[in-house]
N, C-alpha and C positions, 0 to 999 in steps of 0.2 A: 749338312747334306752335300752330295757329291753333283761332280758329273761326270756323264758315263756315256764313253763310244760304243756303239753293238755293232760286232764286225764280225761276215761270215768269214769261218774258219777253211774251209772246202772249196768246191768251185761254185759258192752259191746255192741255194733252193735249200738253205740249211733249215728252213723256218721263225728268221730272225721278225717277220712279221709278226707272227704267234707271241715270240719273246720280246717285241718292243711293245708290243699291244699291253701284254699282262704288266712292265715294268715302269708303263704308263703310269700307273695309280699312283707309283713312286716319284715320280717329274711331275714339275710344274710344265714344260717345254720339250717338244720332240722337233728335230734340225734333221729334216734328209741336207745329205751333202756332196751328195755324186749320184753320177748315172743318171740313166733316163727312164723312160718308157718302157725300158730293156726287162725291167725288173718288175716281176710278178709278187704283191704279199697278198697272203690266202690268210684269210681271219673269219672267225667260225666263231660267232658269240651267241647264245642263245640258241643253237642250232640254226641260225641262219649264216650263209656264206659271205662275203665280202671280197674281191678282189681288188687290191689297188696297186697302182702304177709310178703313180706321184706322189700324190700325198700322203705326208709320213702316217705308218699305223696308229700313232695317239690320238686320230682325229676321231676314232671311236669311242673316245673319253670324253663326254662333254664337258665345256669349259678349261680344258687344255689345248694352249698352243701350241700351233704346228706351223714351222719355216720351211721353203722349200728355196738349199741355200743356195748361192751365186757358182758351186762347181755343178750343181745338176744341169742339164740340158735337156729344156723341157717343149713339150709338144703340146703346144697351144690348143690343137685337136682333141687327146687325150685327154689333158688337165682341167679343160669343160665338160667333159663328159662324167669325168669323175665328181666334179665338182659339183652338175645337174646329179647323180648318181647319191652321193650323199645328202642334200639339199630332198629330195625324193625320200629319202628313207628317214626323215628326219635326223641326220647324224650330225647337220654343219648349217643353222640356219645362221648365224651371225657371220658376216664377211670377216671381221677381226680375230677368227678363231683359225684363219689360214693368211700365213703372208709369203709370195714368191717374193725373191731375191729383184729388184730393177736391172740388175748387173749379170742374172741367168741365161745363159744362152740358149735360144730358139731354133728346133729344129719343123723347117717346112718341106714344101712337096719336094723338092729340088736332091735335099737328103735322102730323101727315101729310094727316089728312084736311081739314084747314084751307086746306093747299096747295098739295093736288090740286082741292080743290073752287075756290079761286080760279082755279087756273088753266084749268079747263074753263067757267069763267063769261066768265074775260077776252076768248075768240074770236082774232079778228086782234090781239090788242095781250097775247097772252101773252108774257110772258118768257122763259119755255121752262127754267121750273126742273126738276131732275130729280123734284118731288114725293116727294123723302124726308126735309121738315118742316123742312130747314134753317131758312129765313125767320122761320118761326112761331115755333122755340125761342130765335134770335138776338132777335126780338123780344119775346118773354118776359123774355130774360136783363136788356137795355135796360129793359126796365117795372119790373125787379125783384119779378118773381113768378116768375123759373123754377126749376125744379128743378136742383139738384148732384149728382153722384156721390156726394157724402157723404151725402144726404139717401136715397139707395135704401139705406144701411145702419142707418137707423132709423128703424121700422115707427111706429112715432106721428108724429115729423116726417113723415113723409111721406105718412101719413095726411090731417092736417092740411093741406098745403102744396095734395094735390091737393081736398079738400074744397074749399077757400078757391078753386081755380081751375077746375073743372071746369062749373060753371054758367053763366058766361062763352062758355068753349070751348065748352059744346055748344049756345049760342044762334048763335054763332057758327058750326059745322058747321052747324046746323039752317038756317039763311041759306042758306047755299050749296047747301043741297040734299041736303048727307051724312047718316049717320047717324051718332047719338050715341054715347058711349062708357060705359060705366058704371063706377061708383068700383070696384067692390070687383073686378072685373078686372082693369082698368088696375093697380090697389094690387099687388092680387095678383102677378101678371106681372113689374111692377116689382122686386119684393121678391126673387122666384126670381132672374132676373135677376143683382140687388147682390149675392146669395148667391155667386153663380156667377164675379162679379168681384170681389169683396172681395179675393180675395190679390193683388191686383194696385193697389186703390186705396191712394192716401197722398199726401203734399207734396212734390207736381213742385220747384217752390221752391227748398224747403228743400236737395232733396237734387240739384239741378241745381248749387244753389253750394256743397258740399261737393266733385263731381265738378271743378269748376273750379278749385276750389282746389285741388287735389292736382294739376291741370296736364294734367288727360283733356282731350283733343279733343274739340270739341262740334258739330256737325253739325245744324243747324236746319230742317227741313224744312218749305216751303212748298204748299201745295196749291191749283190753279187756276192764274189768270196773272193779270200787272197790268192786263191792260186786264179784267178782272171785279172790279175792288178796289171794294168801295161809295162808295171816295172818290175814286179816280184811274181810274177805268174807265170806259168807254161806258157811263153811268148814262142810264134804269134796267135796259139790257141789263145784269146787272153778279151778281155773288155776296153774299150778305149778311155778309161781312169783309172786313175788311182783309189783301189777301193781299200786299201788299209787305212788302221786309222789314223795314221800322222796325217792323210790328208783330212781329216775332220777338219780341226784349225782352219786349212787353207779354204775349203768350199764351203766353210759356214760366217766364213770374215772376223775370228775371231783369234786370240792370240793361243798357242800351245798350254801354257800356264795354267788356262783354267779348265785343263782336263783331269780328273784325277784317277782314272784306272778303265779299261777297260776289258770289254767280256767279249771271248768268242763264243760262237756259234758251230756246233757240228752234229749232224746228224749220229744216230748209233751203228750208221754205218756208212756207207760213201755214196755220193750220186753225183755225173755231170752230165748237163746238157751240151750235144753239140760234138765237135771233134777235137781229139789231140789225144795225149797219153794220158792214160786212168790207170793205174797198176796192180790195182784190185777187182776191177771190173770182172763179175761172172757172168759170161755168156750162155749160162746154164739152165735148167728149172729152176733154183738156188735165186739164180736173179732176177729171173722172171717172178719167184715167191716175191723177192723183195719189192719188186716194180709193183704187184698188183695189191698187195696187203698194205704196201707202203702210199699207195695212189702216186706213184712217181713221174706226173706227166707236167709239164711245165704249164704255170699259171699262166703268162705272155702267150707262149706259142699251141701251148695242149701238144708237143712232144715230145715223145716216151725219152724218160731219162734212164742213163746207163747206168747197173748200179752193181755197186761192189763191197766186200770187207772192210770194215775200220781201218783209217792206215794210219798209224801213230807216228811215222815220217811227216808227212802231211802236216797234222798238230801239232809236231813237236816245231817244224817252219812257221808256220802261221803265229805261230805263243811268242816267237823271234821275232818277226819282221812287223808284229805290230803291237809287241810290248804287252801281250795278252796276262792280267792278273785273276781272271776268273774265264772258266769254260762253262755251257748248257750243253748239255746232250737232248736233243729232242727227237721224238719218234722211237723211244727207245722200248716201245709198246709195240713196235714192228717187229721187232724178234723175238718174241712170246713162241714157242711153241714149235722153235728147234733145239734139236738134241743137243748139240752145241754150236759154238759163237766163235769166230777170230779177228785177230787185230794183227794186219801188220805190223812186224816190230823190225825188219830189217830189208833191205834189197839184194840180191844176187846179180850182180851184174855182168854183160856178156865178157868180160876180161877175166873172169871167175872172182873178183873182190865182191866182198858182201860191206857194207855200210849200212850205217842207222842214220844215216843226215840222209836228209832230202837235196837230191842233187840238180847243181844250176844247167847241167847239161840237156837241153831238152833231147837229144838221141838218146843218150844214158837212155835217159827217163824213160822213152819210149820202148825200150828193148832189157828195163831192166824186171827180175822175176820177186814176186814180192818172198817174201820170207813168213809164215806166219808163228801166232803164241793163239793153242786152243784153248778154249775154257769150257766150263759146264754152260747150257743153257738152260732154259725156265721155262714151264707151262702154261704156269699161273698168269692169266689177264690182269693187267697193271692197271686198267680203266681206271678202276675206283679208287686206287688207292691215292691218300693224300698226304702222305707221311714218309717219311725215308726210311723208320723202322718197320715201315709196313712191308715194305720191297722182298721179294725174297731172296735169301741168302745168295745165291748165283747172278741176280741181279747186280747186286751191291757190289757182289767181288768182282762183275764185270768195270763196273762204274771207279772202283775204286782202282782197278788194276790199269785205265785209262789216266786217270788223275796222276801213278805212278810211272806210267811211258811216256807221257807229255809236262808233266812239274807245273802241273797248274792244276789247283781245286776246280773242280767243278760245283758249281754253288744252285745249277738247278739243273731236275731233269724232265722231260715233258713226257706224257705217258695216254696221249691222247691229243685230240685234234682241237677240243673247246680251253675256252681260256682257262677256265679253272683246271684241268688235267693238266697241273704242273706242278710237280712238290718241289719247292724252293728251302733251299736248305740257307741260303745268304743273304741279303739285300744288300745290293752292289751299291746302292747311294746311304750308305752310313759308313759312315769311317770306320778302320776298323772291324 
């Protein structure tokens, strides 16, 4: 058996939830490794919905573990709620079947208000973050003043930790125009809180490489997409991590070695939330078809996502910069029932050069004109089908002519919103 990164391929909202959910039954272990709260997975089993934030989507598998590693940055607020949330639905009655990282950094009130108030300062040149403190505790962790998980379970450390930092933060809120937050709240809150997750804190680490050693499947779960990576993304449209997968390793405490291939994610056509350059983007009826048939509105925030053409720039980036050996297309049940379909296959740029690379210039990028390759499109409802020679012929050519612009198999496509609308043509954790 393998292990296997799932990394969106786009700017995120690929539906890598849907795809960790279903590749669960394959893992013994699913590892979130980055990001925070930022990140909405939408999971639909049985016709009931599920929204989760933090914890990785295998928690929907009973008796699979789920780590939540040492690069996420998690909110103590959310990560109960989810936790009452599941515990409620019967989906996580055993404490042992969720472990957060000791070593995960804690994002509290102080974050949020820091990065709502930036953002309603910034005007035209916001970033369009979701305002739930990411930024602010990523940048704490970097300064080495942030707080751990293991620090909400000792009332003087964390006493301390917030003393030493809260003088700062609230000159900083008070800049912006927020209000201040006060220690023995915040302390307070905090503490209830670590109470409330203490059965669940300990060493991702540690016991990720006990798990691999016995030979469990390990299932790395990514959140967002590469082009939101702080380093490989439409910077500073962008997320505050590293969300390809070389960082898997780093935010789950384990070594590079024991990965052995990884899968993107991309929708069958393009979506981003938020601002910066989209280069497919239709501001058309065309995208508004895709927005409302596609239900494009973000799971975190509820909104409306930009949506546009396939851009096989795009993929052909993302299969590079994080070693992608399998691609999913999902939603590909959203284009049923246009006459025909396009993918990007090159840019126009304003110097009149045309290029097929995805360019590191983000002006480029914003002022470049995409290039399109049409194809037939299909009528036929893909609901039901469960089989790849079920597809019809347009379909297949679309799918396969994606596989030949980007040099990566696509080994499953999803064709509906429940777990089982996914015909899987691969299983990514067998060798070979």
């Amino acid at each position: 058996m393998s292990n296997v990164v799932i990394v969106g391929a786009q700017w995120g909202d690929e539906g890598k939830g849907k795809v960790v959910d279903l590749f669960t039954s394959w893992a013994d272990v699913v590892v979130r490794y980055q990001g925070g709260a930022n990140a909405g997975h939408t999971l639909v089993v049985g016709g009931v919905k599920t929204v989760l934030h933090l914890v990785p989507s295998g928690i929907l598998h009973p008796g699979k573990r789920c780590y939540i590693g040492n690069g996420v940055v998690v909110d103590p607020e959310a990560l109960c709620e989810e936790i009452d949330l599941l515990k409620g639905k019967n989906l996580m009655q055993d404490p042992a079947q969720l472990v957060v990282s000791e070593n995960a950094h804690v994002i509290l009130p102080y974050h949020k208000r820091i990065d709502a108030g930036r953002e309603a300062r910034s005007g035209a040149a916001k970033i369009g973050t979701t305002g739930r403190g990411i930024g602010p505790a990523y940048e704490d962790k970097v300064a080495r003043r942030g707080i751990r998980m293991r620090d909400l379970l000792q009332p003087k450390v964390l006493r301390d930790k917030l003393t030493a930092r809260l003088d700062e933060a609230n000159a900083q809120i008070a800049s912006l125009g927020g209000e201040k937050v006060e220690l023995e709240a915040v302390l307070s809150r905090a503490l209830e809180l670590g109470e409330k997750i203490a059965a669940h804190v300990g060493d991702c680490s540690e016991r990720l490489a006990h798990e691999i050693e016995r030979g469990r499947a390990v299932l790395f779960e990514g959140a967002q997409g590469t082009l939101l990576d702080i380093d490989h993304g439409t910077y500073p449209y962008v997320t505050s991590s590293n969300t390809v997968a070389g960082n898997a390793a780093v935010g789950a405490g384990v070594g590079p070695t024991v990965i052995h291939s990884v899968v993107g994610i991309s929708k069958a056509y393009t979506t981003r939330v938020g601002n910066g350059p989209l280069p497919t983007e239709l501001t058309d009826a065309l995208g508004e078809r895709l927005r409302t048939v596609g239900a494009e509105f973000g799971a975190t925030t509820g909104r409306p996502r930009r949506c546009g053409w396939l851009d096989a720039l795009v993929l052909k980036y993302a299969a590079r910069v994080n070693g992608m050996n399998g691609l999913v297309l999902t939603k590909l049940d959203v284009l049923t029932g246009l006459d025909e379909v396009k993918i990007a296959v090159s840019y126009k740029l304003p110097n009149g050069k045309t290029v097929t690379s995805f360019p590191s210039d983000p002006e480029q990028l914003g002022e470049a004109q995409p290039v399109y390759e049409t194809l037939p499109g299909w009528k036929e409802p893909l609901g039901d089908l469960r089989e790849w020679s079920e597809l019809p012929a347009s379909t297949r050519r679309y799918v396969e002519r994606v596989e030949q612009l980007v040099g990566v198999e696509v080994i499953a496509v999803s064709v509906g919103a429940e777990r089982q609308q996914t015909i899987v043509r691969k299983n990514p954790f067998r060798h070979g």
